[in-house]
C-alpha positions in Angstrom: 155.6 210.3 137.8 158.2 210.6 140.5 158.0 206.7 141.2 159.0 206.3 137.8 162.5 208.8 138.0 162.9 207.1 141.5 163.2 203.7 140.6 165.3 204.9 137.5 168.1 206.0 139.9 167.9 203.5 142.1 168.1 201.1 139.4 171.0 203.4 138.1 173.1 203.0 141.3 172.3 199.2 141.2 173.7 198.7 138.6 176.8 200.8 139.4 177.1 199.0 142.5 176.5 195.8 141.2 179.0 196.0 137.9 181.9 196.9 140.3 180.9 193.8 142.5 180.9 191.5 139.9 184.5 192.6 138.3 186.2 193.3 141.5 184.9 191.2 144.8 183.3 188.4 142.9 185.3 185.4 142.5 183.7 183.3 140.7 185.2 182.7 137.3 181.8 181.8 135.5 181.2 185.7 135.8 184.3 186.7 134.7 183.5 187.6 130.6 179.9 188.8 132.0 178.8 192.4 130.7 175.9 194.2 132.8 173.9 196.1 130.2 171.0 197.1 132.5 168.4 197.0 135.2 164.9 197.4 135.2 163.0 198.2 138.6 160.0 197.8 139.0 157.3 200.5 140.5 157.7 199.7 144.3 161.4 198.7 144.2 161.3 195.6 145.5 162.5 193.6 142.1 165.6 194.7 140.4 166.2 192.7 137.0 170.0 193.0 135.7 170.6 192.2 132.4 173.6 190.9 131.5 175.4 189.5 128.1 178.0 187.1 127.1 180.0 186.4 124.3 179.8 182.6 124.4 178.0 179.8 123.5 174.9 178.8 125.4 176.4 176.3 128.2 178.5 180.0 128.7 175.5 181.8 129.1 174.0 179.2 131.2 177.1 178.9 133.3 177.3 182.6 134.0 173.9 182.8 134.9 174.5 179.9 137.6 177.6 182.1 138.7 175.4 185.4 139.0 172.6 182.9 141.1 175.2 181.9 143.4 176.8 185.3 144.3 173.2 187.1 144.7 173.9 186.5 148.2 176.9 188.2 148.4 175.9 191.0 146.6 172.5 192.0 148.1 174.8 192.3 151.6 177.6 194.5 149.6 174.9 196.5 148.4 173.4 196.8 151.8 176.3 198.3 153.3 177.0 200.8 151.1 173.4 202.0 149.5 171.0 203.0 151.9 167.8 201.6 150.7 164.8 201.4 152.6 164.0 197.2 151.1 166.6 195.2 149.4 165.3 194.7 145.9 165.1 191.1 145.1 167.8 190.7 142.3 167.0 188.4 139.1 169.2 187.7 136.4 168.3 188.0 132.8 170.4 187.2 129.5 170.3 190.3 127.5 171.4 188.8 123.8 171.1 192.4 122.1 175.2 192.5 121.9 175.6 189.5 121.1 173.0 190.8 117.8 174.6 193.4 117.4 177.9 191.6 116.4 176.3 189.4 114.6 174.3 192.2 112.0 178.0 194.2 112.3 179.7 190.7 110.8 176.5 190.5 108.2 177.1 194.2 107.2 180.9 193.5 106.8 180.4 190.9 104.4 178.7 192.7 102.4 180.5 195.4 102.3 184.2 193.4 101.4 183.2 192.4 98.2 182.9 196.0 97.1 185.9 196.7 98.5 187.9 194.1 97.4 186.7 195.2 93.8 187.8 198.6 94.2 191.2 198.1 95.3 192.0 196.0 91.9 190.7 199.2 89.8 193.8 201.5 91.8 
């Protein structure tokens, strides 16, 4: 399975690569909140998908998306120059919502739990 540890580092330094492009050399301030959470390669390397998430509403989400379309340019030649890659993976963007989730069942969990609390600190 060396294809398979292959495209995990590539996708590794993609990712690396790509996360200090977007925060530092991109200026586009729809990508500005934008958190990279992953990429997935597939077998041959030619398709990269990066996964990103947003704490936002959906015209957010949407907007950073656009933002991440229009850069792609921009950063497949960044990337060129300083990986040496045999083919330039095609990049796609995907909205990863498992932070946003997250959050979300954290806040559930929360409320739960401040009743209890609340009830405890009157018995002291």
């Amino acid at each position: 399975m060396p294809a398979g540890k292959r495209s995990v580092r590539v996708g590794e330094q993609l990712l690396k690569e790509i996360a200090y492009l977007v925060e530092h050399k991109v200026r586009d301030p729809r990508v500005r909140k934008v958190t990279l959470t992953g990429v997935h390669m597939t077998s041959d390397l030619k398709i990269a998908r990066v996964y990103y998430s947003l704490f936002g509403d959906e015209k957010e989400i949407e907007q950073a998306g656009d933002g991440l379309e229009s850069a792609k340019g921009f950063i497949k030649r960044e990337i060129g120059r300083t990986l040496s890659l045999r083919y330039m993976p095609d990049l796609q963007f995907r909205h990863d919502p498992s932070l946003a989730r997250g959050e979300e069942m954290d806040r559930l969990i929360e409320s739960l739990n401040l009743p209890e609390e609340k009830e405890g600190e009157r018995e002291d």
